[in-house]
ROPA-332624 format. One record per residue (C-alpha): residue number from 1; residue in one letter; x, y, z. Coordinates in nm, 3 decimals. Layout:
<recs>
<pos->NUM&code->A&east->X&north->Y&up->Z>
...
</recs>
This chain:
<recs>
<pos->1&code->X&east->0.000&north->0.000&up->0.000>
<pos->2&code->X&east->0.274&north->0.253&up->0.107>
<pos->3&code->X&east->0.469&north->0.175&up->-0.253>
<pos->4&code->X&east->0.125&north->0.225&up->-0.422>
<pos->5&code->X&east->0.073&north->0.590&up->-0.236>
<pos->6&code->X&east->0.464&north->0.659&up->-0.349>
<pos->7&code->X&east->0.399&north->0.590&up->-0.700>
<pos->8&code->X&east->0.091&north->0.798&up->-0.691>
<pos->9&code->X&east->0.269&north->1.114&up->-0.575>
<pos->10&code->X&east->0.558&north->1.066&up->-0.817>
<pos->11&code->X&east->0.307&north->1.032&up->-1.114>
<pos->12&code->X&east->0.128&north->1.372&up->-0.989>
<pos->13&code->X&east->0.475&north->1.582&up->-0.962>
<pos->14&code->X&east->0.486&north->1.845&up->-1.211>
<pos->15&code->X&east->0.089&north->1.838&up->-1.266>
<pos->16&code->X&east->-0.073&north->2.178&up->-1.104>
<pos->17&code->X&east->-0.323&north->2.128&up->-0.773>
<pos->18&code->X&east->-0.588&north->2.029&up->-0.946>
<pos->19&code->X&east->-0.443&north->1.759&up->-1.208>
<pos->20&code->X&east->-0.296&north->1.619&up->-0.858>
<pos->21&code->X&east->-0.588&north->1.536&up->-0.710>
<pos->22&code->X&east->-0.809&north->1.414&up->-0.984>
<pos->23&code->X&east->-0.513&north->1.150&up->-1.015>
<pos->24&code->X&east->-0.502&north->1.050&up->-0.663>
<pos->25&code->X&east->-0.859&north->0.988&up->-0.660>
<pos->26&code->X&east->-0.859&north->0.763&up->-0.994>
<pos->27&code->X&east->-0.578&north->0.601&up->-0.837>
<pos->28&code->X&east->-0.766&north->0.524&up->-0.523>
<pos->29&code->X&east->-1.097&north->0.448&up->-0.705>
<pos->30&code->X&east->-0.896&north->0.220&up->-0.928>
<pos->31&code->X&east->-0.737&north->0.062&up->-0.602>
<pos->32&code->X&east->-1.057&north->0.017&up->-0.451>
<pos->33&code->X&east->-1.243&north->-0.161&up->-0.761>
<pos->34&code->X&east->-0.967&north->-0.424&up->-0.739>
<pos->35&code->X&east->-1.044&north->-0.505&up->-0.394>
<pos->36&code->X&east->-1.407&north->-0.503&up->-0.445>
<pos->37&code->X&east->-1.444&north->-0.864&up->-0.497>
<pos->38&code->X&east->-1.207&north->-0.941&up->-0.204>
<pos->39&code->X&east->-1.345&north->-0.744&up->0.005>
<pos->40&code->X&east->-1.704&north->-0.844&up->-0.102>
<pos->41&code->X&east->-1.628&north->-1.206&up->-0.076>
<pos->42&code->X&east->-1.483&north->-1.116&up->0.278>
<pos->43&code->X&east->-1.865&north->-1.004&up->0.382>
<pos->44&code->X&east->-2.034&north->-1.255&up->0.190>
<pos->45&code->X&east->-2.333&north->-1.309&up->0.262>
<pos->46&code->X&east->-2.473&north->-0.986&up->0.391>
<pos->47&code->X&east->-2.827&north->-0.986&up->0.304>
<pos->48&code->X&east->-3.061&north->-1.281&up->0.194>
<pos->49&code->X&east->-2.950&north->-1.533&up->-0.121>
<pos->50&code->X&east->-3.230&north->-1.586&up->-0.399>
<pos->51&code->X&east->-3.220&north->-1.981&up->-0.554>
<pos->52&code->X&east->-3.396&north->-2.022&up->-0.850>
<pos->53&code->X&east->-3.512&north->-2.374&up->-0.965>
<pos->54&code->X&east->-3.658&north->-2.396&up->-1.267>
<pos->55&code->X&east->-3.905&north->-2.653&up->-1.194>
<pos->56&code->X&east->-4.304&north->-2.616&up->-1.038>
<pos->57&code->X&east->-4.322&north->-2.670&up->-0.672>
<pos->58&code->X&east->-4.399&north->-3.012&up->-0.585>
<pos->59&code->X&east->-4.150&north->-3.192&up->-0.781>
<pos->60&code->X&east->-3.814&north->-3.388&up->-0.721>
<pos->61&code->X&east->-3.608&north->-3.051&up->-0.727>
<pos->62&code->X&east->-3.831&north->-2.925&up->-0.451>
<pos->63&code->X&east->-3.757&north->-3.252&up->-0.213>
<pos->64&code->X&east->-3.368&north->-3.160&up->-0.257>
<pos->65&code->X&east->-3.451&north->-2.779&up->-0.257>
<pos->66&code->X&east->-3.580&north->-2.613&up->0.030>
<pos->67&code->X&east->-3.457&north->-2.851&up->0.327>
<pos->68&code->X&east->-3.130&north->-2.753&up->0.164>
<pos->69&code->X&east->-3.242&north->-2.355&up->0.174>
<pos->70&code->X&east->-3.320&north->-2.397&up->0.491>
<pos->71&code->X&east->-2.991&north->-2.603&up->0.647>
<pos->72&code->X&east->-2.779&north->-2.305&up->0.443>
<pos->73&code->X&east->-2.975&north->-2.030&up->0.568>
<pos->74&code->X&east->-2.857&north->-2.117&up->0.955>
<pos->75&code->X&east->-2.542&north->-2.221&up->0.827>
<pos->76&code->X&east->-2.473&north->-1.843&up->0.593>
<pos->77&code->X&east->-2.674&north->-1.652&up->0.893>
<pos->78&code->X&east->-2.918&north->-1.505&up->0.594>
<pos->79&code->X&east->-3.230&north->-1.633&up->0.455>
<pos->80&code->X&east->-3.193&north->-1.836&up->0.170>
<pos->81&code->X&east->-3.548&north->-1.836&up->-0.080>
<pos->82&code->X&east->-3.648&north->-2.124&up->-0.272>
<pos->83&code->X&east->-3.839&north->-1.868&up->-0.639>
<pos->84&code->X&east->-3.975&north->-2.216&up->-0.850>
<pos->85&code->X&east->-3.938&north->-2.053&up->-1.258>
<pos->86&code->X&east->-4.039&north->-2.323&up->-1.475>
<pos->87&code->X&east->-4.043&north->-2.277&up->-1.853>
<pos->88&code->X&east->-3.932&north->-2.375&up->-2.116>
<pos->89&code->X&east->-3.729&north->-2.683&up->-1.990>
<pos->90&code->X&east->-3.569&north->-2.505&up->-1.783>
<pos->91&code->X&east->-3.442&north->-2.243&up->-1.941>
<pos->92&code->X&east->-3.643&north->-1.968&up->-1.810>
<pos->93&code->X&east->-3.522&north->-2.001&up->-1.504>
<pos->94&code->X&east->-3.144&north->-2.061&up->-1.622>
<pos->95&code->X&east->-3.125&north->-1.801&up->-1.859>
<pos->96&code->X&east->-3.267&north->-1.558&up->-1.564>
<pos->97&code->X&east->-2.949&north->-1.658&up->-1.332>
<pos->98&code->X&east->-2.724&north->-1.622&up->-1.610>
<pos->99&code->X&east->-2.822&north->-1.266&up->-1.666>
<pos->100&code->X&east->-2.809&north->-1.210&up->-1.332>
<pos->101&code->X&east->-2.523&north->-1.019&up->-1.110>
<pos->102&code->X&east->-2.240&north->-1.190&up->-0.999>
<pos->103&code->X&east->-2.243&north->-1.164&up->-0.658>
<pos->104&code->X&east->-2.383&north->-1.484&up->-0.507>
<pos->105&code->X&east->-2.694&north->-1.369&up->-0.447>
<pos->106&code->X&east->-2.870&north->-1.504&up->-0.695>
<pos->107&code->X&east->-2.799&north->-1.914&up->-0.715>
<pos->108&code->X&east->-2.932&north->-2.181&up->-1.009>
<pos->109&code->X&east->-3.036&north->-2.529&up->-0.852>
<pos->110&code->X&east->-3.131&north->-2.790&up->-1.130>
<pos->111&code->X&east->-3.080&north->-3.098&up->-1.267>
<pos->112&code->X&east->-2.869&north->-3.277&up->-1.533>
<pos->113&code->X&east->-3.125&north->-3.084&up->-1.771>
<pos->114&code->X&east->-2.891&north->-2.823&up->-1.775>
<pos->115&code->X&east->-2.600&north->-3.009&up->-1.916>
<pos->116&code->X&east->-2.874&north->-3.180&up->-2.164>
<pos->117&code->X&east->-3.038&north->-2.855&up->-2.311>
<pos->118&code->X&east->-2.671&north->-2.766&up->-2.461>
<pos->119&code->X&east->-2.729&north->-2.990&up->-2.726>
<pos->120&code->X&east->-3.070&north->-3.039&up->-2.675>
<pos->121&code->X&east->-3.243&north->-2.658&up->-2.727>
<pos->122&code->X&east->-3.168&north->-2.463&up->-3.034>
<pos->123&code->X&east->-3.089&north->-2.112&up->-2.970>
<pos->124&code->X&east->-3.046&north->-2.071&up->-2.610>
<pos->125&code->X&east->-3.062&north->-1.773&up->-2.497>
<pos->126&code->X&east->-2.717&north->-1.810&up->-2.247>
<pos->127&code->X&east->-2.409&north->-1.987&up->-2.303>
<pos->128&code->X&east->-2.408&north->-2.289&up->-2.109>
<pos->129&code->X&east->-2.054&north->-2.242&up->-2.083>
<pos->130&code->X&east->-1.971&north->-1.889&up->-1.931>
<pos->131&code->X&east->-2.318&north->-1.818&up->-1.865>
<pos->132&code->X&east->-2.257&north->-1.996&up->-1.533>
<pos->133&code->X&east->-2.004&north->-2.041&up->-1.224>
<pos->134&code->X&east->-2.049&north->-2.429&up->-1.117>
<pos->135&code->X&east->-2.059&north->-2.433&up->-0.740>
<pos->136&code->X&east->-2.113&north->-2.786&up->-0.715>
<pos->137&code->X&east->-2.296&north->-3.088&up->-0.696>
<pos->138&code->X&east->-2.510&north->-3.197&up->-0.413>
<pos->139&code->X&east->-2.651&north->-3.575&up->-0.453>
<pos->140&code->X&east->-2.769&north->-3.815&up->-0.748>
<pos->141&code->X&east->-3.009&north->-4.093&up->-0.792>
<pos->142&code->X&east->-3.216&north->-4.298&up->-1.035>
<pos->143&code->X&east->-3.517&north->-4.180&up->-1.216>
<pos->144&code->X&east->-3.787&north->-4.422&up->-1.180>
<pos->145&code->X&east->-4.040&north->-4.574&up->-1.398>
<pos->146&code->X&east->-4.401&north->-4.531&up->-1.288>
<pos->147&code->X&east->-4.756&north->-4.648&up->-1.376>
<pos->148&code->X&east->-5.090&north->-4.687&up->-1.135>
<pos->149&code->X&east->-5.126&north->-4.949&up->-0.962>
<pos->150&code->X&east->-5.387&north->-5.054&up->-1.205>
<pos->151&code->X&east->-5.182&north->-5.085&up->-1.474>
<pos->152&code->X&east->-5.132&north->-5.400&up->-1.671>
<pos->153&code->X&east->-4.796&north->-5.321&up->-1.670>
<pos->154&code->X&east->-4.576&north->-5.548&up->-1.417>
<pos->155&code->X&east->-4.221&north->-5.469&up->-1.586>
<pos->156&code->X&east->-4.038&north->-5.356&up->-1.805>
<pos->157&code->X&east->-4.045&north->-5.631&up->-2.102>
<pos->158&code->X&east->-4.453&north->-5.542&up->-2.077>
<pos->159&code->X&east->-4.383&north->-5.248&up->-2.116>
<pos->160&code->X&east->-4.174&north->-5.284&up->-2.427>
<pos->161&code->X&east->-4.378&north->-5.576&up->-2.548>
<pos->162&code->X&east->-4.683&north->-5.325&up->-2.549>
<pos->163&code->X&east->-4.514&north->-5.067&up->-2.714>
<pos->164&code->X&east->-4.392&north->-5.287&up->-3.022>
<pos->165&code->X&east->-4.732&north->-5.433&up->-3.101>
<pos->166&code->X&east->-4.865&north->-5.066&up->-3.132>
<pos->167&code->X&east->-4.577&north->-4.843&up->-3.203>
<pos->168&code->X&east->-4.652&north->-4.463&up->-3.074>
<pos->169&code->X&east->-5.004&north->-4.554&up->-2.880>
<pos->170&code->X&east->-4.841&north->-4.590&up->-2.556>
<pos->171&code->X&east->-4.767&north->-4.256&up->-2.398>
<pos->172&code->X&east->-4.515&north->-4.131&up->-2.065>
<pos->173&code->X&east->-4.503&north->-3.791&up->-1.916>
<pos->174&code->X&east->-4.207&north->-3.634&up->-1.771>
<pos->175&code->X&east->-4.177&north->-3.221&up->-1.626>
<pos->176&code->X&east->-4.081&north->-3.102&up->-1.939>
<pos->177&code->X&east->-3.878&north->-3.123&up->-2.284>
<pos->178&code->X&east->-3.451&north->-3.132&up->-2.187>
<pos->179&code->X&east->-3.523&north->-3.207&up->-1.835>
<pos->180&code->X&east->-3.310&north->-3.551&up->-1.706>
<pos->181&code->X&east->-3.625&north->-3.744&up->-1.733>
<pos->182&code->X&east->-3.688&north->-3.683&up->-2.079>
<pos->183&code->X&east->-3.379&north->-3.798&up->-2.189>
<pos->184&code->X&east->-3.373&north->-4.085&up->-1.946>
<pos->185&code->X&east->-3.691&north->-4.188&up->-2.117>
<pos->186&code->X&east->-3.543&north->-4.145&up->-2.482>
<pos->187&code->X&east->-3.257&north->-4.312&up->-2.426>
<pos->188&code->X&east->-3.475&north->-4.615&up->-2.302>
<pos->189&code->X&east->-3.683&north->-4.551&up->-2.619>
<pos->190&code->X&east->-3.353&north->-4.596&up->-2.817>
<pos->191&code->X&east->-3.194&north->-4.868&up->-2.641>
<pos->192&code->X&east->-3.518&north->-5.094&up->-2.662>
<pos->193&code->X&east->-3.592&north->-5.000&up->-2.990>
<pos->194&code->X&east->-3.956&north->-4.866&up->-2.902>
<pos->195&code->X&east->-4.200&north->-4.565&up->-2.964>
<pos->196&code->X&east->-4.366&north->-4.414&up->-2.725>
<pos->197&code->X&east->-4.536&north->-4.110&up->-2.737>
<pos->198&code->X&east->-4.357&north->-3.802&up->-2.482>
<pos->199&code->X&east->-4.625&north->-3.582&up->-2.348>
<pos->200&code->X&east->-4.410&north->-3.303&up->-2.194>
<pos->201&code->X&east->-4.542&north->-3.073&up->-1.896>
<pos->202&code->X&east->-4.442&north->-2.781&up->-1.728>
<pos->203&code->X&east->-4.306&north->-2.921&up->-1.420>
<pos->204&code->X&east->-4.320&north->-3.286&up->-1.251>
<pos->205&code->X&east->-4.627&north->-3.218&up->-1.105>
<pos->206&code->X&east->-4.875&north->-3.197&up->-1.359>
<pos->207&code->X&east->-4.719&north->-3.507&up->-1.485>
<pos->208&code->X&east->-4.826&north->-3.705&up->-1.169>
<pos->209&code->X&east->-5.164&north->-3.577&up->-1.191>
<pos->210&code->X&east->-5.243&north->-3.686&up->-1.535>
<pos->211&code->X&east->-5.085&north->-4.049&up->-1.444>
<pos->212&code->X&east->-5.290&north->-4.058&up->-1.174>
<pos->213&code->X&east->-5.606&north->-3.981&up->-1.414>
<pos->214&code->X&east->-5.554&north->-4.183&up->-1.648>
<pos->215&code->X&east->-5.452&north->-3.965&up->-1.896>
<pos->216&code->X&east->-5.094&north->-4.153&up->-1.898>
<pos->217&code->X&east->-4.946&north->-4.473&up->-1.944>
<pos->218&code->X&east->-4.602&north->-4.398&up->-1.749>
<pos->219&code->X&east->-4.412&north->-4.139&up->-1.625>
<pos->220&code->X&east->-4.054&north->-4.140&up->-1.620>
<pos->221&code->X&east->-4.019&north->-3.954&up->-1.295>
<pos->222&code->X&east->-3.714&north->-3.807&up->-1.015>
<pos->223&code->X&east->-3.698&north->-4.090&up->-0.681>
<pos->224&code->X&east->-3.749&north->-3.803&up->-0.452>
<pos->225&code->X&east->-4.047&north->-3.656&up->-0.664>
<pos->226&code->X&east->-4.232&north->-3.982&up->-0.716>
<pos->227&code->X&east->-4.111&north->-4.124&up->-0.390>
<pos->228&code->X&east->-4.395&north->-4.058&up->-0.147>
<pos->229&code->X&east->-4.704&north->-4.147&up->-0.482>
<pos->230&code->X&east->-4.512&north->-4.526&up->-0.448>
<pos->231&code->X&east->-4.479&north->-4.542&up->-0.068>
<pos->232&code->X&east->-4.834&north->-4.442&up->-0.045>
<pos->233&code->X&east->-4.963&north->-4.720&up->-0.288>
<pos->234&code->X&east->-5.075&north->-4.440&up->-0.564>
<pos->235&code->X&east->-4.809&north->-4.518&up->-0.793>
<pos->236&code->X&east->-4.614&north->-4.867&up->-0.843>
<pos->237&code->X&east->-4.241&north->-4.829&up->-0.953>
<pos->238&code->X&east->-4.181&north->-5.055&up->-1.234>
<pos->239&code->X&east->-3.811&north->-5.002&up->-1.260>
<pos->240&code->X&east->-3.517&north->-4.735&up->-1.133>
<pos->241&code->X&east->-3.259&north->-4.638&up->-1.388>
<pos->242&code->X&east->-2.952&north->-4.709&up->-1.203>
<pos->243&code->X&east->-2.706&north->-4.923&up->-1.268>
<pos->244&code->X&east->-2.782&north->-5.137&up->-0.921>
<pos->245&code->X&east->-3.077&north->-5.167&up->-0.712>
<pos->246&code->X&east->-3.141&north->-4.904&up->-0.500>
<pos->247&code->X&east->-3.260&north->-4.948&up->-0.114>
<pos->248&code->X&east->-3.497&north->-4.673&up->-0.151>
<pos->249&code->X&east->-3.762&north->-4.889&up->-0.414>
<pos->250&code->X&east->-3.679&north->-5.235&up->-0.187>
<pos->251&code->X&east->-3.734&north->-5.503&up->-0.463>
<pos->252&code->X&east->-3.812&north->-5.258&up->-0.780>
<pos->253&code->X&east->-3.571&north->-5.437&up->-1.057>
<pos->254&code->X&east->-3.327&north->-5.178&up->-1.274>
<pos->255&code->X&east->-3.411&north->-5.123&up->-1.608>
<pos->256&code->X&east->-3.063&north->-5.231&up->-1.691>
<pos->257&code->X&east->-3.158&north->-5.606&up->-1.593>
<pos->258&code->X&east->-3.377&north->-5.643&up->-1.912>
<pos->259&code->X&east->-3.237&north->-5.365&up->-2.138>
<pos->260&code->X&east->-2.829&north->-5.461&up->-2.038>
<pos->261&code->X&east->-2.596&north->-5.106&up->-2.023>
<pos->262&code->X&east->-2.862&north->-4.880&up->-2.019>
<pos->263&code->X&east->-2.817&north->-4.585&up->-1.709>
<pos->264&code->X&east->-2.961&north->-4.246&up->-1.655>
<pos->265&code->X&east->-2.920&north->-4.108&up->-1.345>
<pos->266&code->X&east->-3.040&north->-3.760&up->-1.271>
<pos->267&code->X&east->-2.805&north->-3.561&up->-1.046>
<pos->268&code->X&east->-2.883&north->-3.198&up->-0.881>
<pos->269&code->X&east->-2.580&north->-2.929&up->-0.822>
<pos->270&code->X&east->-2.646&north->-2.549&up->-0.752>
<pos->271&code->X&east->-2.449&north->-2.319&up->-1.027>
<pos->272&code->X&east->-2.397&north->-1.909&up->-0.973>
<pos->273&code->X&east->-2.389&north->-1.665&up->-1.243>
<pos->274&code->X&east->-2.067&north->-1.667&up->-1.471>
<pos->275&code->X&east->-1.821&north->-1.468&up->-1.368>
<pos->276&code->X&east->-1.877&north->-1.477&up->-0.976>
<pos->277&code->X&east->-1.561&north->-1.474&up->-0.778>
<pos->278&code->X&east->-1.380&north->-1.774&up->-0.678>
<pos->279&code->X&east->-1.373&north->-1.696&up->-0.286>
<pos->280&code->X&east->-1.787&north->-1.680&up->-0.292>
<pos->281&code->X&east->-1.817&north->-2.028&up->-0.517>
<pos->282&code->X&east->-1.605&north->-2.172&up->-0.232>
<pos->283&code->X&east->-1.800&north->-2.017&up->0.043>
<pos->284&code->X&east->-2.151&north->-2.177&up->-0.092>
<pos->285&code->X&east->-1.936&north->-2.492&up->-0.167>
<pos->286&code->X&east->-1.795&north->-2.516&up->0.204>
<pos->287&code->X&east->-2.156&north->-2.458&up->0.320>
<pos->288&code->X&east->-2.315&north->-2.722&up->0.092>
<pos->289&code->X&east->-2.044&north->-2.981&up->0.210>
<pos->290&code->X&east->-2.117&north->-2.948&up->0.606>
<pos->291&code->X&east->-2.555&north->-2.873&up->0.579>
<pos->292&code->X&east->-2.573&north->-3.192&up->0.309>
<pos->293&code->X&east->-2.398&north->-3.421&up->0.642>
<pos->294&code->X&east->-2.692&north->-3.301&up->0.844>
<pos->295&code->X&east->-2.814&north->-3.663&up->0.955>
<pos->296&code->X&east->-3.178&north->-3.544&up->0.882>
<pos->297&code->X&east->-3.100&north->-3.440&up->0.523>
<pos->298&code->X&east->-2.852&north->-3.750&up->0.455>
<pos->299&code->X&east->-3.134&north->-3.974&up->0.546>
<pos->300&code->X&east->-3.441&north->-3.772&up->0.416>
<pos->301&code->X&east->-3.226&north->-3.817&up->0.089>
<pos->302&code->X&east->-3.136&north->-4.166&up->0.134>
<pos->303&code->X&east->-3.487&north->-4.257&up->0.190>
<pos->304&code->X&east->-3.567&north->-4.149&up->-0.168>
<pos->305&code->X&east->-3.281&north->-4.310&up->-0.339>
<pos->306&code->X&east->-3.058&north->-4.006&up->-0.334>
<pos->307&code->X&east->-2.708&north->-3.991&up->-0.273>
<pos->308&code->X&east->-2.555&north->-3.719&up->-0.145>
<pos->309&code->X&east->-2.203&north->-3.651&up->-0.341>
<pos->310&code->X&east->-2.098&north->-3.279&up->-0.320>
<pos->311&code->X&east->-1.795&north->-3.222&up->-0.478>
<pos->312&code->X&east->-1.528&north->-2.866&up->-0.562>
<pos->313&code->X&east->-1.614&north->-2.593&up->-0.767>
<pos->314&code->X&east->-1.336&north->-2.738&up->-1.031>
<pos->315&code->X&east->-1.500&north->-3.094&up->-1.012>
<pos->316&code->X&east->-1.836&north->-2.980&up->-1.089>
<pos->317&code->X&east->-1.696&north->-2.769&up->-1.417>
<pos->318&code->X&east->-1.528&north->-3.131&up->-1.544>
<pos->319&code->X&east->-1.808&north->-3.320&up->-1.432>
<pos->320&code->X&east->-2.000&north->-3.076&up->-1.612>
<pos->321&code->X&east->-1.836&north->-3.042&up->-1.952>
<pos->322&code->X&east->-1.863&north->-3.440&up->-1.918>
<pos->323&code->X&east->-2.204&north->-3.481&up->-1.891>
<pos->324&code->X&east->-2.286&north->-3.255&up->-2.199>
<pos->325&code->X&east->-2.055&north->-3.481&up->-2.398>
<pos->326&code->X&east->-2.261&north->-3.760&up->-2.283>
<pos->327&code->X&east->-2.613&north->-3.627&up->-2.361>
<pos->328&code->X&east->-2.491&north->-3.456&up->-2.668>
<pos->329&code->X&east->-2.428&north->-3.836&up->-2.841>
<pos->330&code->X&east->-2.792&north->-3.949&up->-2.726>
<pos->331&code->X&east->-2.971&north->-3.598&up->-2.876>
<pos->332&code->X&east->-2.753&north->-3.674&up->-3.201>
<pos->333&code->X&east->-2.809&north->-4.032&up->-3.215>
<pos->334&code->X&east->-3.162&north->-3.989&up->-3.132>
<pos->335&code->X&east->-3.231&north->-3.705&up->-3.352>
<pos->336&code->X&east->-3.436&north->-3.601&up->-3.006>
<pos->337&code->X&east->-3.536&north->-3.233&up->-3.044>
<pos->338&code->X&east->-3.721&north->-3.014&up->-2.790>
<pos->339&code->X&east->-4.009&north->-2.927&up->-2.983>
</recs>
């Protein structure tokens, strides 16, 4: 600091009164912009921290969502607000955090639909890339295949069995085109070799209503979000879409065991705008990591098939860039679009 002050007064000898102090002050204003981010990372968080999830309330995103708000709003001493944007896949609500300021005040939670909808959605209106700041990734789990209990269908091979005597009659639902469960249920279309028809809603929620209707055949649906329809006998799971059985759905096969190598697991991880300083991303991070060991939230998450995995700032970016190299082969292979 002292050199800094000396270099400022040797650049203002010669100049008159005036010229002197116009310097210092662009000199100190110049000083003080370069600590801003230090200094606001320092304070962080001083006043209440928005997270958007593009989803309705009511679906898996919610069950993750706002037991984590409320764990990080004790541990960050400010209220942290659950605002539910759905839209367009997701992208309203993405495309809203990647506009907004860098600060960590405004935080993304989603699903692998973000990673998806980079190959997925035509003309997005961010750039999945430097639109956002990864902050990292907080569990992951199977989607789950789901019909009413009335349904004829016991497993999967009815399922596909049904679907190849009347290509395109059957129909699933999932919360919306490039969310995890859409793909999930495309790749399944692709691996057995099927068609069935995707009815796409906006959110998970409307999705379980029309299943429970009648108006559906299946849904392709989150464990947490479909968790509580299946313990309560409104829903029977016909498969999960790990790789291994999951304690959570006790006795529900994999899809994997009659369609061998297929996987789609959906994963949740909470992103910041682009450009938000490192010391902040590791501040939510540090947060995440202690609130997620919470023996209430481990287990409320393990009872739904979840599995809590939080991982660095730097993880989450190659985890990311990985994942949209993943669902970028099953778009193109696919020829899936989101219209």
């Amino acid at each position: 600091m002292a050199r800094e002050r000396r270099g400022v007064q040797a650049a203002g000898k010669g100049l008159p009164a005036g010229r002197r102090g116009v310097l210092g002050l662009g000199a100190g204003a110049g000083l003080l912009a370069s600590l801003g981010p230090a200094l606001g990372a320092e304070t962080y968080p001083s006043r209440p921290i928005r997270v958007v999830v593009p989803f309705t309330a009511g679906g898996g995103t919610d069950v993750v969502g706002r037991e984590l708000a409320q764990l990080l709003s004790v541990e960050l001493g400010q209220p942290v607000v659950i605002d539910n944007r759905a839209g367009g896949g997701t992208v309203l609500g993405s495309d809203l955090v990647s506009k907004a300021a860098p600060d960590g005040y405004t935080l993304l939670l989603t699903t692998s639909a973000i990673a998806i909808n980079a190959s997925l959605v035509k003309g997005l209106p961010y750039d999945t890339e430097r639109g956002f700041a990864e902050v990292g990734l907080i569990c992951h789990g199977p989607n789950v295949v789901v019909v009413r209990p009335d349904s004829p269908f016991r497993g999967v091979a009815d399922i596909i069995r049904a679907a190849k005597a009347d290509p395109g009659k059957l129909t699933y639902g999932s919360s919306g085109n490039g969310s995890a469960v859409h793909l999930a249920a495309e790749l399944f279309k692709i691996t057995a070799g099927v068609d069935i028809t995707h009815v796409p809603y906006r959110g998970a929620g409307p999705a379980y209503t029309d299943l429970l209707g009648g108006r559906l055949d299946m849904v392709f649906g989150t464990a947490g979000g479909v968790a509580a329809f299946v313990k309560g006998d409104r829903m029977r799971a016909v498969a999960v879409t790990s790789p291994q059985r999951t304690p959570a759905y006790e006795g529900v096969p994999t899809v994997a065991e009659t369609l061998p190598g297929y996987e789609a697991e959906v994963w949740y991880a909470v992103f910041a705008p682009g450009g938000t300083p490192a010391p902040i991303l590791a501040r939510l991070n540090d947060a995440m990591k202690k609130v997620t060991q919470a023996p209430a939230y481990h287990s409320r998450l393990a009872g739904e098939g979840l599995t809590v995995a939080v991982n660095s700032p730097e993880e989450m970016t190659r985890f990311m860039r990985a994942e949209e190299a993943r669902w970028r082969r099953v778009v193109t292979d696919g020829r899936i679009t989101s219209d």
